[in-house]
C-alpha positions as CSV (number, residue, x, y, z in Angstrom):
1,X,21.4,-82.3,4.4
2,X,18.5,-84.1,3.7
3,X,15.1,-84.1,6.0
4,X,13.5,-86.9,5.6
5,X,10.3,-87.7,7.4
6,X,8.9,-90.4,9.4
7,X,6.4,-92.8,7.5
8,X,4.1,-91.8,10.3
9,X,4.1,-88.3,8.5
10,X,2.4,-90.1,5.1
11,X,-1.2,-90.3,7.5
12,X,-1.0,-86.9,7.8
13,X,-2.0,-84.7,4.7
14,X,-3.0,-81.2,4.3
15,X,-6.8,-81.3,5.5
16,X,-9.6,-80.3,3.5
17,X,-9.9,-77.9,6.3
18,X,-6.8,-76.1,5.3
19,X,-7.5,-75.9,1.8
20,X,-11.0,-74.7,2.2
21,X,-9.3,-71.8,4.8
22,X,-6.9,-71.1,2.0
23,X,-9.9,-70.8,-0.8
24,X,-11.8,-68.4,1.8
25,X,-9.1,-66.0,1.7
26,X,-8.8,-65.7,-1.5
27,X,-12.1,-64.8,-2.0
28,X,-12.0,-62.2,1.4
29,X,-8.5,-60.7,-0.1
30,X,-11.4,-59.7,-3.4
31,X,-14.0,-58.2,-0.7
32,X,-16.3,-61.0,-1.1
33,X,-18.6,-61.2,1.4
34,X,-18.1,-64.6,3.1
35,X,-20.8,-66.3,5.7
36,X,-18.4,-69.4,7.3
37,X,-20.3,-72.1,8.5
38,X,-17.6,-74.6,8.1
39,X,-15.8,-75.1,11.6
40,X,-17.9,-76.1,14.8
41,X,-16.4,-73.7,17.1
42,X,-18.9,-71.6,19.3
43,X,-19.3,-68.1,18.3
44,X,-21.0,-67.2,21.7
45,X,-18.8,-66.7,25.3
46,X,-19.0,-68.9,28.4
47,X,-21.3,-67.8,30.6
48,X,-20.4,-64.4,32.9
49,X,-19.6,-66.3,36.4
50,X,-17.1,-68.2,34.2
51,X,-15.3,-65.7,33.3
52,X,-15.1,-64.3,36.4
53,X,-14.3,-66.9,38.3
54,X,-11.3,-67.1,35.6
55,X,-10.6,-63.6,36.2
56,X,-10.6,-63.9,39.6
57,X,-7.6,-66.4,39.7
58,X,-5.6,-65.3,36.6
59,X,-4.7,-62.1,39.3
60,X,-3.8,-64.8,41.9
61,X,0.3,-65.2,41.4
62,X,0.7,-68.4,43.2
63,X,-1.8,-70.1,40.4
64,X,1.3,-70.4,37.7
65,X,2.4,-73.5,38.5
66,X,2.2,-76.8,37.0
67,X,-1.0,-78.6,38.1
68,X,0.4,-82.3,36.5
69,X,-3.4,-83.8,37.3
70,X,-7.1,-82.3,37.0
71,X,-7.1,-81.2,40.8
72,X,-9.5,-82.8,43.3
73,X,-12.2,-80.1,43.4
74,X,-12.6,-80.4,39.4
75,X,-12.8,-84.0,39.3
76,X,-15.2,-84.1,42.3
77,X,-17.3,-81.6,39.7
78,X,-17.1,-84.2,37.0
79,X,-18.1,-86.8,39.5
80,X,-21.1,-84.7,40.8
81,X,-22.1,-83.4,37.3
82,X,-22.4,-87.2,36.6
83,X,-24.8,-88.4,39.5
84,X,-26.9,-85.1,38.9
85,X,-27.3,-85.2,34.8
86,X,-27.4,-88.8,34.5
87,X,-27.5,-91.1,37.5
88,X,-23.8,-92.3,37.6
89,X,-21.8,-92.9,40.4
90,X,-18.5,-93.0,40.0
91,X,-15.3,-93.0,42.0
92,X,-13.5,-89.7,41.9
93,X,-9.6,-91.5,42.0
94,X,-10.1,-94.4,39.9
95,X,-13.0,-93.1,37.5
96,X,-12.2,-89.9,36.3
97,X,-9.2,-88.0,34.7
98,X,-8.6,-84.4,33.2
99,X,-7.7,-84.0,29.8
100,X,-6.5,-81.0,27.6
101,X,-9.4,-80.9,25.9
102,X,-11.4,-83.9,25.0
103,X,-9.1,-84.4,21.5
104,X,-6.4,-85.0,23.3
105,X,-7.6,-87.9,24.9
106,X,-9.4,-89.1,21.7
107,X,-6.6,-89.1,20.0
108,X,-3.8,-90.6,22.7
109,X,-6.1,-93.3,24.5
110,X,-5.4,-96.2,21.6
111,X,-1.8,-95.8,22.2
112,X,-2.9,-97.2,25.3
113,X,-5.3,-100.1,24.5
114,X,-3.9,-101.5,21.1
115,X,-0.7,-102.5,19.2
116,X,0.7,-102.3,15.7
117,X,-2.2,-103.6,13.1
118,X,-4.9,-104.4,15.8
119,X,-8.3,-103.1,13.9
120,X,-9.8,-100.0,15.5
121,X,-13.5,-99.6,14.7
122,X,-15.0,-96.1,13.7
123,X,-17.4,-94.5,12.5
124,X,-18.1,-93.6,9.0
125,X,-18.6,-90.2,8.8
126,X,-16.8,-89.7,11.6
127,X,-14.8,-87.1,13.7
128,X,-11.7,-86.6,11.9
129,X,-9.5,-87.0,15.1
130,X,-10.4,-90.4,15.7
131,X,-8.3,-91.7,12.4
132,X,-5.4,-89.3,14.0
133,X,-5.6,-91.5,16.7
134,X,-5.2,-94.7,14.5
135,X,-2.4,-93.8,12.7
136,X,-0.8,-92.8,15.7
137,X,-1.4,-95.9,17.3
138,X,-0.3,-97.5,14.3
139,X,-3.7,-99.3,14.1
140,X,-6.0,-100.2,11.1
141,X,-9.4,-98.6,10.8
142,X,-12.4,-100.7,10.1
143,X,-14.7,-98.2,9.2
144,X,-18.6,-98.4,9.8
145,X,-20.5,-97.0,7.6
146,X,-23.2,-94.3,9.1
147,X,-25.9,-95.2,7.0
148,X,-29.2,-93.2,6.9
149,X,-31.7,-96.3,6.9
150,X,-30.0,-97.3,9.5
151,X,-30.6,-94.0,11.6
152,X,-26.7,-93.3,11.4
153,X,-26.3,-95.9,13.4
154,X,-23.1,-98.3,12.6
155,X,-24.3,-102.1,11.9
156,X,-23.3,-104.4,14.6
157,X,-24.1,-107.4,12.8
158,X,-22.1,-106.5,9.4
159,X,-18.5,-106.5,10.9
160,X,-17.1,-109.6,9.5
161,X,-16.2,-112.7,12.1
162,X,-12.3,-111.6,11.3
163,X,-12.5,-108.0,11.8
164,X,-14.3,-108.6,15.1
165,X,-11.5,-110.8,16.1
166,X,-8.5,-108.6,15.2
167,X,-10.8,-105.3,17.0
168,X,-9.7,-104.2,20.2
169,X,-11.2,-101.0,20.1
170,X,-14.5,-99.2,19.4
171,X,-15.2,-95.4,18.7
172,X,-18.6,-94.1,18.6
173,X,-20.2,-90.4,18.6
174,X,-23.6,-89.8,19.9
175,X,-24.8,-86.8,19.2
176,X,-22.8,-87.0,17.0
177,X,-20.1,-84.8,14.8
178,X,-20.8,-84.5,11.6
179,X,-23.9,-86.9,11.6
180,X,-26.0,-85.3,14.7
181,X,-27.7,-88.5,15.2
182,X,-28.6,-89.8,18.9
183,X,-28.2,-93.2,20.1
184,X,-30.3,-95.0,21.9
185,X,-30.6,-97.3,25.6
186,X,-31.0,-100.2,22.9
187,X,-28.0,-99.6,20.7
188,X,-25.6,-99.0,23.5
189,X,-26.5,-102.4,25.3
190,X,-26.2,-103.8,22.1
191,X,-23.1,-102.4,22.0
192,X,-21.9,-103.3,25.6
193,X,-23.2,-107.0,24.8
194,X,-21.0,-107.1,21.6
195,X,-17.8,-105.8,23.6
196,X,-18.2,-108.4,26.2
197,X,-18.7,-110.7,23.8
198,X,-15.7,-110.1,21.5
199,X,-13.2,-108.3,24.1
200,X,-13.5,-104.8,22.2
201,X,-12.9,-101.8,24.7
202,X,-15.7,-98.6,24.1
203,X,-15.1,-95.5,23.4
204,X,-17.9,-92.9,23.8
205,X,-17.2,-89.7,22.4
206,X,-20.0,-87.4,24.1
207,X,-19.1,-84.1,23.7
208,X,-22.2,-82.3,22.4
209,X,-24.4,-83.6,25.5
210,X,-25.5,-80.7,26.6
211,X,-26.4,-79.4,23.0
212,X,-29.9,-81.2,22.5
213,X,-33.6,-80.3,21.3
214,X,-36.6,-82.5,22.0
215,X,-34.5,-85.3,23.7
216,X,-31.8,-85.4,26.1
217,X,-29.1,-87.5,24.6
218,X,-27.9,-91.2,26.8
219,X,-24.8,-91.3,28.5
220,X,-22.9,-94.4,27.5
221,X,-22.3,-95.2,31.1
222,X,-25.7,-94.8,32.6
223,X,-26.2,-98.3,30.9
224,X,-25.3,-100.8,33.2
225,X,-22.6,-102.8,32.3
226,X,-21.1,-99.7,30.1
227,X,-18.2,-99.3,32.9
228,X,-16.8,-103.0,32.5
229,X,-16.5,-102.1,28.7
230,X,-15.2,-99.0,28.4
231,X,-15.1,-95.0,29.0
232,X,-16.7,-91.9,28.2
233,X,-15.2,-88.7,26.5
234,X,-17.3,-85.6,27.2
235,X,-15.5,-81.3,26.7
236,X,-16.4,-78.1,27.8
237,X,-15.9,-76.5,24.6
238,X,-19.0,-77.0,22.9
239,X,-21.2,-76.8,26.7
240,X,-20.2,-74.0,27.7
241,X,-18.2,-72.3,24.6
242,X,-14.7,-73.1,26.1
243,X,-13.3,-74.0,23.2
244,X,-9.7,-72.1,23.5
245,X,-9.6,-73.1,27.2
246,X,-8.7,-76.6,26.3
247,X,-10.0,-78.9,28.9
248,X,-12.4,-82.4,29.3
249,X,-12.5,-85.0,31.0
250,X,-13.0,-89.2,30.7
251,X,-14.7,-91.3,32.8
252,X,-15.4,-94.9,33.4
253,X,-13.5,-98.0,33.7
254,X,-10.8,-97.9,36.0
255,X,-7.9,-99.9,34.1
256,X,-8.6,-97.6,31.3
257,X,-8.1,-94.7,33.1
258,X,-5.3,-95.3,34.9
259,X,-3.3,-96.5,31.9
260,X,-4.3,-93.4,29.8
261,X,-3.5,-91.4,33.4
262,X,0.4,-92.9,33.0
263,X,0.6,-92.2,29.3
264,X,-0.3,-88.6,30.2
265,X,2.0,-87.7,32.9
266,X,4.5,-88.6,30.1
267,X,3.3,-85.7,28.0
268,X,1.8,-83.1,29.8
269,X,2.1,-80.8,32.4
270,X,-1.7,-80.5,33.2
271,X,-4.3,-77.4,33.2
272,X,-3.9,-74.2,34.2
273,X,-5.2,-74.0,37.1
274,X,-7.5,-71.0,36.7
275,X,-8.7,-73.3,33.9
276,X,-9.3,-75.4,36.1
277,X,-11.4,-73.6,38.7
278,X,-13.8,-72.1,35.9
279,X,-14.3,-75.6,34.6
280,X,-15.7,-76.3,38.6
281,X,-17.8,-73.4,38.2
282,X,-19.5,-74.4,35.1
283,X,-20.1,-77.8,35.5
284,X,-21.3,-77.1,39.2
285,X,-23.7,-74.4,38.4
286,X,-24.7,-74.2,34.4
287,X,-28.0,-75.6,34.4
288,X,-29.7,-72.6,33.6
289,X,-27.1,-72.2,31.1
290,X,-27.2,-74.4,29.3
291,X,-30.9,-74.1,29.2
292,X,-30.4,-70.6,27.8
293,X,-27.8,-72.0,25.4
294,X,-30.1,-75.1,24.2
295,X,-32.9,-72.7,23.2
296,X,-30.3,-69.9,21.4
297,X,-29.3,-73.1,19.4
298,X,-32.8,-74.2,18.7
299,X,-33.7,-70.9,17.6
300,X,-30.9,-70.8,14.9
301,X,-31.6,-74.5,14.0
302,X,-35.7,-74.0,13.5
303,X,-35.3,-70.8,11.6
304,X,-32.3,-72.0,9.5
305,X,-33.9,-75.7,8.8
306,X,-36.8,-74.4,7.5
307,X,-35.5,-71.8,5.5
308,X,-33.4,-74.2,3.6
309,X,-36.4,-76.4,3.2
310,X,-38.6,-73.5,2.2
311,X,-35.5,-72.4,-0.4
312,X,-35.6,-75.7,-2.0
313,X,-32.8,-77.5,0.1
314,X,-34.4,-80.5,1.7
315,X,-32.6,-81.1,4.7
316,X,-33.3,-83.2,8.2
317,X,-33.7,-81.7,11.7
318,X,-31.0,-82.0,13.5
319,X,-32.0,-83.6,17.2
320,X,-28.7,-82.7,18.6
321,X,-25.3,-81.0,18.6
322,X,-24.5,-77.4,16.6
323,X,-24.6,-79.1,12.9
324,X,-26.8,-79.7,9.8
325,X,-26.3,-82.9,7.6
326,X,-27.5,-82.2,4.2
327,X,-27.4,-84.1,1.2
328,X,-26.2,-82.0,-1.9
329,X,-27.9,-81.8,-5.5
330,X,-27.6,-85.1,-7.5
331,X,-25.0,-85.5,-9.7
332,X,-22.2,-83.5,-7.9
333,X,-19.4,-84.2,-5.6
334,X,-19.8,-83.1,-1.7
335,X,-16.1,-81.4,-2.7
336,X,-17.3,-79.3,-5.6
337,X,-20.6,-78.5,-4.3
338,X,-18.9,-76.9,-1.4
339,X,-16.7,-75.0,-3.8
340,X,-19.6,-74.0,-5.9
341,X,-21.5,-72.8,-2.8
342,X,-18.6,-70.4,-2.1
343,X,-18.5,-69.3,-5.6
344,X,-21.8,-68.9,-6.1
345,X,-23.1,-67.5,-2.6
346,X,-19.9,-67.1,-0.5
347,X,-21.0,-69.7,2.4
348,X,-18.5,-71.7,3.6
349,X,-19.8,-75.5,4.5
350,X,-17.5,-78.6,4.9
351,X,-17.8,-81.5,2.5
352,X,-19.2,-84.8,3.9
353,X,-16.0,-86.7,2.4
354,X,-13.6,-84.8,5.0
355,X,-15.1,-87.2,7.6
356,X,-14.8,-90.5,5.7
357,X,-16.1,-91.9,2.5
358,X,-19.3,-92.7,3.7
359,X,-19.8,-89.0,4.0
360,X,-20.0,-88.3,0.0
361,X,-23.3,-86.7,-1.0
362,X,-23.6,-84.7,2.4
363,X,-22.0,-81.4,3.6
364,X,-21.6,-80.6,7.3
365,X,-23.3,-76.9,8.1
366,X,-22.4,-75.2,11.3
367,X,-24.6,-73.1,12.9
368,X,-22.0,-71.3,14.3
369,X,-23.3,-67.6,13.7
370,X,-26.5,-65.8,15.0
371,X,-29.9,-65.7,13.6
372,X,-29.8,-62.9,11.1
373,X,-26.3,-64.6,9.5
374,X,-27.9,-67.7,9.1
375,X,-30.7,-66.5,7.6
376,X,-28.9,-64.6,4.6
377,X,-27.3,-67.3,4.2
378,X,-30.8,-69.0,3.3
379,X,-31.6,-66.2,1.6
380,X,-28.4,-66.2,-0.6
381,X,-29.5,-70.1,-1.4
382,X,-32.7,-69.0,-2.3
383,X,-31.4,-66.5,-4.7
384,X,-29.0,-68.9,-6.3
385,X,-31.0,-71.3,-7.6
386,X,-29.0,-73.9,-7.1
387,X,-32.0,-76.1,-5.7
């Protein structure tokens, strides 16, 4: 008998994820030394009152069912968490919804807003889930290019009369992943005026909000006229390092919401519920926290920055989120310098041209590991001469 797949299945190639995982244990199966700053999942736990309040209900035997929904008390947490961080008000039955994780949402929510060859606009670099969710969606991608004269901001003005007419959808990322750029009040009423204007639902990834330096990042929706327009995505995986617990939330306009809320309850069967009441706990009482968690990040970032820059690597600051984007040596492929940095020093980074095209020349660091990792990992570049 023959197998075949769906055409569906030709969008979905081994990732350069995979084959750098594959590469990197190859070289662990010789006792190389490897330093993996590739994948941007938290190396640190949630904080202790998380896990205990976890704990707590884990024991409890009547908290195994299904939960279908994001129960009342976490989405009045969202709700609250909202009005406190950033001056939103929102309604807590129309305005919010629980999601397994913010990905799942990302990827699902154009299935709900656009058909077959409708354009989807993203950003380029960009998250790699958001093309999942085009091709699922059957969609095209117009991708706009992240440019760094432009501050990694995409170009509002450049998408062509057609595109803008065929576009029902918007993605954009601030801070972002792998670019961590930060968006301004300015850009995102630009934004909002160019959705009104063209009928072009947003959608605001924000899941690295609480992972900021200097300046506190802008919620999509504390501009007004952001709720008429669209939603926002935000996680509590990078926030509060609950990665494998597998729960977000979106928030904003109602009809939105409600549409990706009945697309849902045709998939899953919800959160676990002591999930679910650690989620509460977090987003209810983290703020010293995440404080605690901003400056462990800062730490790595101002000790790891400026040894690449002292070893010869010029690289940018990073305002925001757990990444470094760094241009590679002239001459050389983001692909084959990431190769050649394993070789030659066995750190593991992600080439820019996993996240889009617009991403050759860069590679995405992660600083994913403590202090004293990161910096022999400059100190390997140092001795490398590669720059």
């Amino acid at each position: 008998m023959d197998i075949l797949l769906s055409r569906k299945m030709n969008h979905f190639q081994t990732s350069i994820f995979n084959e750098l995982a594959s590469y990197k244990k190859q070289k662990l199966q010789r006792d190389q030394d490897i330093i993996d700053l590739s994948i941007g999942s938290p190396d640190l736990p949630p904080p202790k009152f998380v896990m205990e309040e976890m704990a707590k209900h884990v024991m409890d035997s009547s908290q195994f069912g299904y939960t279908l929904t994001g129960t009342d008390e976490f989405l009045e947490a969202v709700i609250l968490y909202y009005q406190k961080r950033y001056g939103v008000s929102l309604e807590v039955s129309e305005e919010a919804l629980m999601v397994t994780g913010s990905q799942d949402g990302l990827v699902h929510l154009p299935l709900t807003l656009t058909n077959p060859d409708d354009i989807i606009l993203v950003p380029d670099p960009g998250y790699t889930a958001y093309e999942t969710g085009v091709s699922l969606a059957e969609a095209a991608p117009y991708r706009m290019p992240l440019k760094e004269e432009n501050q990694f901001l995409p170009d509002l003005d450049a998408i062509p009369e057609k595109v803008r007419k065929k576009a029902k959808l918007m993605i954009l990322n601030f801070p972002g992943n792998p670019v961590p750029a930060l968006a301004s009040k300015e850009f995102f009423g630009k934004v909002i005026e160019f959705a009104k204007t063209h009928n072009i639902t947003v959608l605001h990834d924000f899941a690295y909000s609480e992972l900021y330096y200097e300046e506190k990042p802008v919620s999509f929706l504390s501009i007004d006229g952001a709720k008429e327009v669209g939603v926002e995505f935000n996680s509590l995986s990078k926030s509060y390092n609950m990665a494998g617990c597998r729960i977000g939330y979106v928030v904003g306009n109602p009809i939105i919401i409600e549409a990706l809320s009945r697309l849902k309850s045709n998939l899953d069967y919800g959160v676990f519920l002591p999930i679910q009441k650690a989620a509460v706990q977090a987003l209810r009482e983290s703020g010293q926290f995440s404080r605690e968690l901003r400056e462990i990040y800062q730490r790595r970032r101002d000790c790891f920055v400026n040894g690449l820059n002292e070893a010869g690597w010029k690289v940018d600051i990073p305002k925001a989120s757990m990444f470094v984007w760094a241009r590679v040596p002239k001459g050389i492929s983001s692909k084959s310098f990431a190769y050649q940095l394993m070789d030659e020093t066995g750190i593991v980074v992600t080439p820019g041209n996993a996240f889009g095209d617009e991403g050759e020349g860069y590679v995405r660091i992660a600083m994913t590991q403590d202090e004293n990792t990161l910096l022999r990992a400059v100190s390997r570049i140092r001795e490398s001469g590669l720059f």
